[in-house]
N, C-alpha and C positions, 0 to 999 in steps of 0.2 A: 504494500500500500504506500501511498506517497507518502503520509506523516509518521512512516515505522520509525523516524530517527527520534521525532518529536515524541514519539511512546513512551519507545526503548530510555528514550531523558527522564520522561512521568515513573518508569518503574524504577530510574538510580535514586528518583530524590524520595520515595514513597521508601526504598529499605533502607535509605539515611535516616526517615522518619523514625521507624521502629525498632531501627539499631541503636545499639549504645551511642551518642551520642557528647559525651564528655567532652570529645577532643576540637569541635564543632566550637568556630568563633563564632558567634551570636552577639550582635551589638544591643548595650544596655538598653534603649530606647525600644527595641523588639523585646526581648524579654519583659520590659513592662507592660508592652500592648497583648503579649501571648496573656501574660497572668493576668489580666482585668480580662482578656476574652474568657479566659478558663472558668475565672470566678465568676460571671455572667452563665453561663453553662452550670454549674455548681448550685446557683441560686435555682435552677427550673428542678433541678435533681433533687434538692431540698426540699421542694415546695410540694411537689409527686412524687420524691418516691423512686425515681426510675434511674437508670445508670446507661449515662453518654459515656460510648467510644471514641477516642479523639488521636488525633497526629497534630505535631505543631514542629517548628524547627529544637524548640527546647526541651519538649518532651513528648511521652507516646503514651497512651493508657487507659481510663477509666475516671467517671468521676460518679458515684455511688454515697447518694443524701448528701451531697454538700463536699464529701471527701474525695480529695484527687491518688490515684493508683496509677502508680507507672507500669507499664511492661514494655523489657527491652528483649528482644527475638537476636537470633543472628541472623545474619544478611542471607538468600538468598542467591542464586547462579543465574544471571541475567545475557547470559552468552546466546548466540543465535544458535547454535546449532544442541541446546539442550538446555532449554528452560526450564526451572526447577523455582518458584516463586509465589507465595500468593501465602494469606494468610483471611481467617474468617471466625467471627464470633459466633458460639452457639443462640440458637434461638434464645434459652433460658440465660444466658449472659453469664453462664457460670465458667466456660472454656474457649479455649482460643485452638483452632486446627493453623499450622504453619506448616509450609511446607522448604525442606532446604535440600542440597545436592549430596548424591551419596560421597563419602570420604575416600571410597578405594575401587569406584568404580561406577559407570555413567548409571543415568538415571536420578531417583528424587523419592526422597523419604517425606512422608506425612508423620508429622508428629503433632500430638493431641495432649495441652496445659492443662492442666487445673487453676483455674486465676487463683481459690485461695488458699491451697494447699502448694501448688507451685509444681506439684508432683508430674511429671511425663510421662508418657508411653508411646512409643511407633506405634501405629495406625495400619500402614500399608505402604510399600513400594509401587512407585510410575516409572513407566519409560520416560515421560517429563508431564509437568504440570507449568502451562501456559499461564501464569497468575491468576486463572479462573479460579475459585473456590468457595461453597458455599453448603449450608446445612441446612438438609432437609426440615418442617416445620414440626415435626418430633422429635428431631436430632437423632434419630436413627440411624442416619445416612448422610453423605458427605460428598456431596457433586463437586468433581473437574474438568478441566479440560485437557485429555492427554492428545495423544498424536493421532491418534485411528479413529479417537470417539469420545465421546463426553461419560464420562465412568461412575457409577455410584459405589463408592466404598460403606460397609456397615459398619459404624462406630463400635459395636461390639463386638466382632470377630473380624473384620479386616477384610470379610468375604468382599467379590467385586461383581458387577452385572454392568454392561451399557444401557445408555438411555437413550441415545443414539449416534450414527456412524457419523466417522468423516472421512473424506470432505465436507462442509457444507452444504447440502442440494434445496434450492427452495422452490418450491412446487417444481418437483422434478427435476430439476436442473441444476448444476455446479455452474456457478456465477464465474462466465468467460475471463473476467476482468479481474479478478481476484475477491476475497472477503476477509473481515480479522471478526471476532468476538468480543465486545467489551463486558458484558455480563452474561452470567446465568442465576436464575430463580426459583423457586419449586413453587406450583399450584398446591392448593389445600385439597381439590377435590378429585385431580386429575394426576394422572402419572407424567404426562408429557412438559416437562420442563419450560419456560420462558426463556428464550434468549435476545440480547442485546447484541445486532449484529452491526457492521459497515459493511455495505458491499460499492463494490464500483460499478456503475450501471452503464454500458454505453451508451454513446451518442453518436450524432448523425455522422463526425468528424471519424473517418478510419482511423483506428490504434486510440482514440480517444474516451476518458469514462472521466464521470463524474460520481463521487463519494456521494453515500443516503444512508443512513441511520433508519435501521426496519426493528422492529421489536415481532419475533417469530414465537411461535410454537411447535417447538422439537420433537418430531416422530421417528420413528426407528431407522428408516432410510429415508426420510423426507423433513423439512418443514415448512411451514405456513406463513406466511406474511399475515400479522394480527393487524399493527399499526406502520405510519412512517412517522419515526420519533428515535429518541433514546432516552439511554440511563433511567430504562425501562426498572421498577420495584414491584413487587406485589404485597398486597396491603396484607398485616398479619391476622385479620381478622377473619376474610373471605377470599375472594379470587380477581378483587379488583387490583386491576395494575395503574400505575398512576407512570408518566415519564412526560420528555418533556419534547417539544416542538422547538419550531425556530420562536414563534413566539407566544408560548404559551406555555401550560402545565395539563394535562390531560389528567382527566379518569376514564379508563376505558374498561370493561368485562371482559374475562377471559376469551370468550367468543367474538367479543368485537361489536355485538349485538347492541351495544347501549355505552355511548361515551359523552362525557360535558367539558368543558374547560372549566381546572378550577381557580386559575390566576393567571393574568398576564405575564410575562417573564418581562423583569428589569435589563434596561439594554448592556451589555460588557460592553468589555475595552473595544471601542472600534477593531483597530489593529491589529486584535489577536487572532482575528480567523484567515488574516492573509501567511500567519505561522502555523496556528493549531486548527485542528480540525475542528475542537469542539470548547466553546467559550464557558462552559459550565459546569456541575459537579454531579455525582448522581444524588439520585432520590435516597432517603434515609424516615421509612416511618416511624412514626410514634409507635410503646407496646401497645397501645389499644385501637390504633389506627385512625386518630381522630386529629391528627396535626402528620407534617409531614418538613423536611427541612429539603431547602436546595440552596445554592448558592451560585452567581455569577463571577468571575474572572473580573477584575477593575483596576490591574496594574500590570505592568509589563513583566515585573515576578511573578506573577499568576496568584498575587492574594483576592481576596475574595469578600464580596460580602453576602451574608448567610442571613438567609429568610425561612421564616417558621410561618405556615400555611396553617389553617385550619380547614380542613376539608368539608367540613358542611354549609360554612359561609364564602369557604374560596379567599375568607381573609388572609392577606399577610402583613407581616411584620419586620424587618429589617432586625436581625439581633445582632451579628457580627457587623461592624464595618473597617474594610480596607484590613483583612483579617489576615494573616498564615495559617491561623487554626482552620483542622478539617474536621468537619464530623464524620464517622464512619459509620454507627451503628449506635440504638437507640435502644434500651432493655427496660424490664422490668425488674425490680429488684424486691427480694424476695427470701427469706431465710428460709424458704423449698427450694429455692433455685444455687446456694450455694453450698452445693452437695460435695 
């Protein structure tokens, strides 16, 4: 794809984020805008109850009633010819799946945290995991993306099954021009996955394609064009997926049958789409599914300002501005949930 450089950049500064980070100059005036963003974040976790995953240049972690948890991962194999990368909260917010490169031989180990016990365990071996990763809505299971196919691993015995093949075929066809994945997501009621795709569509010009954000759904040898969007999420409550347009924020049903806008999207940096592909962050819902966070690009470092949606008014709110902090992942917190 045209912007593989610009990615391959997103995946070194995303395992700076989650990595130790000690050696990392951070100037005093950033470090005070991360800690007022953090404590802004802090104050919603306080007030509900619930525990924000976060990345910032100064730290990596959790913040759970008010209190900030760091966790620092080791980096990641970001090499082209054997990607080994990606890291994902469990539904319950009690664990983190990361995945890094074998030590003495190709390929890529899944390893599975305990946030409070700290304790490890391997998981399962890939022939590579393409920083896709994520858990099923029982945490039973643990979707990637390897090289052949998108693989579900079972958190309790490491057994494996696909969920479906690759290459990419949608409706029928292996996209002439190429395609990347930026997400994967599990339906509550359905087997067949969400994916977040780029494909390059041609045009009229020989040799010539233009980049589109399709948000699919993943069948065994085929999938479906749902929407034209991305940073496609599915709501934790039912099957709605929420992602975002050029200038909007959708709700749309799994089936496609029934979609509304539910905010305007804020315009980014002019200038960053003649570099990046995509001027925005993905979707991040609330545990009960009744707010939803995104954020725009509005500096040429790619900071960000971060808006918190309500989905049944479509309202939003502005909470980060001119931010570094990322949200990753939004939980409920829970003394059944940290087992």
């Amino acid at each position: 794809m045209g912007d593989a450089v610009a990615e391959i950049l997103g995946f070194v500064l995303l395992a700076i984020l989650l990595a130790s980070n000690s050696d990392g100059q951070v100037s005093d005036s950033v470090t005070r805008e991360e800690k007022s963003d953090i404590a802004k974040l802090a104050q919603i976790t306080r007030a509900d109850h619930s525990t924000i995953f976060f990345c910032a240049l100064t730290d990596a972690g959790y913040i759970r009633d008010g209190k900030v948890y760091s966790i620092v991962l080791p980096p990641g194999n970001l090499r082209y010819d054997n990607y080994c990368f990606g890291q994902a909260i469990s539904r319950d917010g009690s664990r983190i799946a990361y995945v890094v490169p074998e030590k003495t031989a190709g390929g890529c180990r899944i390893i599975v945290r305990d946030l409070q016990t700290t304790v490890e365990r391997e998981l399962a071996r890939a022939d590579a995991c393409s920083r896709l990763i994520t858990w099923s809505w029982d945490d039973s299971e643990i979707a990637y993306q390897g090289t052949r196919a998108i693989i579900a691993v079972s958190v309790r015995d490491g057994t494996t099954r696909p969920l479906g093949n690759l290459p990419l075929r949608i409706n029928g066809d292996i996209p002439s021009e190429g395609w990347d994945l930026h997400g994967i997501d599990w339906l509550h009621s359905r087997a067949e996955p969400v994916l977040d795709a780029e494909v390059c569509i041609p045009t009229n010009e020989p040799g010539a394609c233009v980049n589109q954000h399709q948000v699919l759904l993943l069948f065994q040898e085929n999938s479906q064009v749902l929407e034209i969007g991305d940073c496609a999420a599915v709501s934790p409550i039912d099957d709605h997926i929420a992602l975002i347009t050029h200038n909007s924020v959708w709700l749309s049903t799994a089936d496609g049958s029934h979609r509304r806008a539910l905010t305007t999207m804020p315009k980014p940096l002019f200038f960053w789409r003649f570099w990046h592909e995509q001027p925005w962050s993905h979707i991040v819902w609330s545990p009960n599914g009744d707010h939803l966070w995104f954020s725009t690009i509005v500096s040429d470092e790619g900071a960000t300002n971060v808006y918190l949606v309500d989905v049944k008014s479509g309202h939003r709110r502005k909470i980060l501005k001119n931010s570094s902090v990322t949200i990753t992942d939004w939980r409920q917190s829970s003394p059944l949930s940290m087992r």
